[in-house]
C-alpha positions as CSV (number, residue, x, y, z in Angstrom):
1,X,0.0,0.0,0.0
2,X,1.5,3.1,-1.1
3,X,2.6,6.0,1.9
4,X,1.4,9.4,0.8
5,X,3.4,12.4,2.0
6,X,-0.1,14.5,2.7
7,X,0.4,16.4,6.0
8,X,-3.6,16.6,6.0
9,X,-5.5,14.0,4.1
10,X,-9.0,15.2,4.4
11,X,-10.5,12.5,1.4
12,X,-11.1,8.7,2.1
13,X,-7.7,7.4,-0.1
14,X,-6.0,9.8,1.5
15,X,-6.5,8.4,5.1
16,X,-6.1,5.3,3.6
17,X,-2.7,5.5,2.1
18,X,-1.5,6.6,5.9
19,X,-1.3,3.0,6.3
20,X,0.4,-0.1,4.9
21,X,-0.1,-3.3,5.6
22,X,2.0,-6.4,7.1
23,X,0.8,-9.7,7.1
24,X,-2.5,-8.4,6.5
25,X,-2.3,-6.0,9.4
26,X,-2.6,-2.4,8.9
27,X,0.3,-0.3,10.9
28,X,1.1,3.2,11.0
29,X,3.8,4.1,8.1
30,X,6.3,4.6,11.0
31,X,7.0,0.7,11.5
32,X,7.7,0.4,7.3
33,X,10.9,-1.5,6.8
34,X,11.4,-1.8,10.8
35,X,9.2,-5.4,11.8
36,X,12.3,-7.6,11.6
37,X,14.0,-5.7,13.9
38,X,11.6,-5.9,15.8
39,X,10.8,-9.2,16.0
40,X,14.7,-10.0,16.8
41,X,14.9,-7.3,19.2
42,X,17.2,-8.0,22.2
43,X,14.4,-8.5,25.6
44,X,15.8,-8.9,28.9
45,X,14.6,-10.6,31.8
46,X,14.4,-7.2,33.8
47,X,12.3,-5.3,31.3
48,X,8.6,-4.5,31.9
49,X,6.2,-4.1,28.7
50,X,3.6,-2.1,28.2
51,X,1.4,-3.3,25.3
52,X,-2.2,-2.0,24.5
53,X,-4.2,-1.4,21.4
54,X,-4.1,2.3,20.7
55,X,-6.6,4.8,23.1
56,X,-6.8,1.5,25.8
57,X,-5.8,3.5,28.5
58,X,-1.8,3.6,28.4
59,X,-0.5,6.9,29.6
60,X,-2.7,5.9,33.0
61,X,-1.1,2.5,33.2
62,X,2.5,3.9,32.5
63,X,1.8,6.3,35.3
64,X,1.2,3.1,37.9
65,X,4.0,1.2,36.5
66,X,6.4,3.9,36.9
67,X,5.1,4.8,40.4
68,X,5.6,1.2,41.5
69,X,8.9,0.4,39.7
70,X,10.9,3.7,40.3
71,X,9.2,4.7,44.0
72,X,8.4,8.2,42.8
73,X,6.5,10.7,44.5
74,X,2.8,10.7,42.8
75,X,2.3,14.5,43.9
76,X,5.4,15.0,41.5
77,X,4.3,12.9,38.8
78,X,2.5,15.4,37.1
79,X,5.4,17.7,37.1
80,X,7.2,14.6,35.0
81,X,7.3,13.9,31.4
82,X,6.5,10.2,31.4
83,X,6.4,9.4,28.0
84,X,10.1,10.1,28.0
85,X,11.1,7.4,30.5
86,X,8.6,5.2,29.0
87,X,9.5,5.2,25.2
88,X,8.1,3.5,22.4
89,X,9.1,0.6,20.5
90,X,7.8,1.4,17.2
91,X,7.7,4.7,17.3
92,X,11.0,6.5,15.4
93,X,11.9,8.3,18.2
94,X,13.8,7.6,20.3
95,X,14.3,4.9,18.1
96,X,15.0,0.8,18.3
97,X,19.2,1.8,18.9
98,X,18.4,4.0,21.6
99,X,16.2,1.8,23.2
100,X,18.3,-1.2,23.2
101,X,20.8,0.6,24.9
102,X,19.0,2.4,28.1
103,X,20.1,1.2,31.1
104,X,17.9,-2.1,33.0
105,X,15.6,-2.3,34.2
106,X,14.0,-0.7,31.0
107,X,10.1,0.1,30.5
108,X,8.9,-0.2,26.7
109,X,5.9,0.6,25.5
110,X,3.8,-1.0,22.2
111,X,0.7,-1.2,20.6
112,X,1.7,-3.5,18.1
113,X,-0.2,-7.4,18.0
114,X,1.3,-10.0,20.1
115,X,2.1,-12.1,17.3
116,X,4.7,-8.6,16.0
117,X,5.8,-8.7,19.4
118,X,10.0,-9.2,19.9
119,X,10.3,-13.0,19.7
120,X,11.8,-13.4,23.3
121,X,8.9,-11.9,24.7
122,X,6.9,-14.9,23.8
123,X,9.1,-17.1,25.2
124,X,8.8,-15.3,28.6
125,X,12.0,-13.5,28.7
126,X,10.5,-10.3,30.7
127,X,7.5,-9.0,32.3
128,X,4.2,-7.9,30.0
129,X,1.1,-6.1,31.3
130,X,-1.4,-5.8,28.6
131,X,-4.8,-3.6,29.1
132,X,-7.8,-4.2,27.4
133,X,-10.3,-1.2,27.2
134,X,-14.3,-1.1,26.7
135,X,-14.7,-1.0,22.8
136,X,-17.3,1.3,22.5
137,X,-15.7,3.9,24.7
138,X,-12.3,3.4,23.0
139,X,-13.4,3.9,19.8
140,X,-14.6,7.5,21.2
141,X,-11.4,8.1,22.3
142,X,-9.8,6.6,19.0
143,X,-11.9,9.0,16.2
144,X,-10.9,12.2,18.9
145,X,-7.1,11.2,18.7
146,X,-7.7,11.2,14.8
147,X,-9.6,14.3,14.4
148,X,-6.4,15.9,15.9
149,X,-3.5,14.3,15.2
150,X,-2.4,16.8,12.5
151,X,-0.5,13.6,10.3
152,X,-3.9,12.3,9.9
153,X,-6.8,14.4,10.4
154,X,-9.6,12.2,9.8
155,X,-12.4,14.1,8.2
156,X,-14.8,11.3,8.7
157,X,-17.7,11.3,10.4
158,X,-18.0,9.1,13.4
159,X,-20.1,6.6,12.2
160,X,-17.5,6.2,9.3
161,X,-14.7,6.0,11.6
162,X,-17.0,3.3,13.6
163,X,-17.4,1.4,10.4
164,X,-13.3,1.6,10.2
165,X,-13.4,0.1,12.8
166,X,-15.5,-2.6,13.2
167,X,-14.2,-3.5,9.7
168,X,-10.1,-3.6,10.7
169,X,-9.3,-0.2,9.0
170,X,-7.7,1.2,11.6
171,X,-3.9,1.6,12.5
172,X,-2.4,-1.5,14.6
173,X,-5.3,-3.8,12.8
174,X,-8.2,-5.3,14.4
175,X,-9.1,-4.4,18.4
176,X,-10.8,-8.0,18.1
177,X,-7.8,-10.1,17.3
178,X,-5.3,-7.8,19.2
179,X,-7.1,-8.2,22.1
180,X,-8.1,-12.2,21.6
181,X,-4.0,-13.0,20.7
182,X,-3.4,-11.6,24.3
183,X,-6.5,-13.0,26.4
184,X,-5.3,-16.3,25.1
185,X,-1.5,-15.7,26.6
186,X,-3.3,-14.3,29.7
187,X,-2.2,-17.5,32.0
188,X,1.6,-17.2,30.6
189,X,4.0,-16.9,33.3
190,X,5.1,-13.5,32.2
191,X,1.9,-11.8,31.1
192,X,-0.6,-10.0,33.2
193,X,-3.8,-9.2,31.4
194,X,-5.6,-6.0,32.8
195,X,-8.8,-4.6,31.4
196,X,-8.8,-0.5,32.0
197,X,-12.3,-0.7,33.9
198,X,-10.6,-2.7,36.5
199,X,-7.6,0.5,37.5
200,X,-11.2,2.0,38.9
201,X,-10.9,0.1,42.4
202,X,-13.7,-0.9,44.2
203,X,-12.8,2.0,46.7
204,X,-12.3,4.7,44.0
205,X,-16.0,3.5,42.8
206,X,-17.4,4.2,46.2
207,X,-15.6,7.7,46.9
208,X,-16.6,8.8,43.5
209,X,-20.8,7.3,43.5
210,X,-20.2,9.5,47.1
211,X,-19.4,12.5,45.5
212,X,-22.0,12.4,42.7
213,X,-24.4,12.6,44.7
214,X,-23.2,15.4,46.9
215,X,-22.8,17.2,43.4
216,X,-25.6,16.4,41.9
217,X,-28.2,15.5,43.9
218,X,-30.9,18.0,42.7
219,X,-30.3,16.8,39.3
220,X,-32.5,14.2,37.4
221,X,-29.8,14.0,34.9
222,X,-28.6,10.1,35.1
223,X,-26.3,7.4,33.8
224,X,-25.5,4.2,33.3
225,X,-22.5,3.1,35.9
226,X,-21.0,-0.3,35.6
227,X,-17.6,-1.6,37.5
């Protein structure tokens, strides 16, 4: 599939040509010509991987991995750039040399399928936390990213963009298989499987249902909670 150098593809075969496609999975023109070094990239046994599908909840899962493997001080954790000590793997920058070269224990990010995954990492070399999100209110949070990333800026409406992506036209391929390849690794040794409802404890649930009301009790307005 042919890369177009469009800054802002506002017609249908312009989004489309944002894309190519490996093994019959659509990635972002960023991983062209890098998915065997991936595959062979060097894992080590002290690493901890991030992998979700795109707009699954990531920056607030890097944020509790970081707390917990660095010790940092949450009330300056907002004061931090996190994506920085969190980098990547497909992404070209910092870039695969970099990467392979920060000092252990490292923490990678990836959205890319299991299956694209570096090849130790499914034989259990290091530690992988995957997060599954709600579908219907990723795909919200999917067309949003879209509308303003400025390489793409899908022009779609959202029931297009839903159509996308109940049809695997989206970058990183289908949420359905991504999500299935990593459900059926959930009882491997080195993989924990996560879905993003669960980060909203039981306790937060309680504090927060608390607070609704004190805010809005003289409002009729409801909705539909589920944890």
């Amino acid at each position: 599939m042919a890369e177009s150098e469009a800054e802002t593809p506002s017609t249908p075969g312009e989004f489309e040509s944002k894309y190519f496609e490996f093994h019959g999975v659509r990635l972002p023109p960023f991983c062209r010509g890098k998915m065997e070094e991936i595959a062979n990239f060097p894992v080590r046994p002290s690493d901890v991987w991030i992998v979700t599908y795109p707009k699954s909840g990531t920056s607030l899962l890097q944020e509790v991995v970081y707390l917990v493997s660095q010790g940092a001080d949450p009330d300056e954790i907002g004061l931090m750039n996190i994506d920085e000590q969190l980098p990547v793997l497909e992404y070209p920058q910092p870039g695969l040399d970099i990467i392979k070269e920060l000092t252990s224990p490292r923490l990678i990010k990836s959205h890319l399928p299991y299956r694209f995954l570096p090849s130790d990492l499914h034989n259990g070399d290091s530690k992988v936390i995957y997060m599954a999100r709600n579908p219907k209110d990723l795909v919200v949070s999917y067309y949003q990213f879209h509308r303003s990333l400025r390489t793409m800026s899908y022009r779609g409406t959202f029931q297009e963009f839903c159509r996308r992506f109940v049809n695997d036209r989206l970058g990183y391929g289908s949420w359905f298989e991504h999500v299935q390849e990593f459900w059926e690794h959930r009882t491997d040794s080195n993989v924990l499987f996560l879905k993003y409802e669960d980060i909203f404890t039981v306790s937060m649930n309680e504090k927060f249902d608390l607070v609704y009301k004190q805010k809005m009790g003289k409002c009729d307005l409801t909705f539909d909670f589920y944890l």
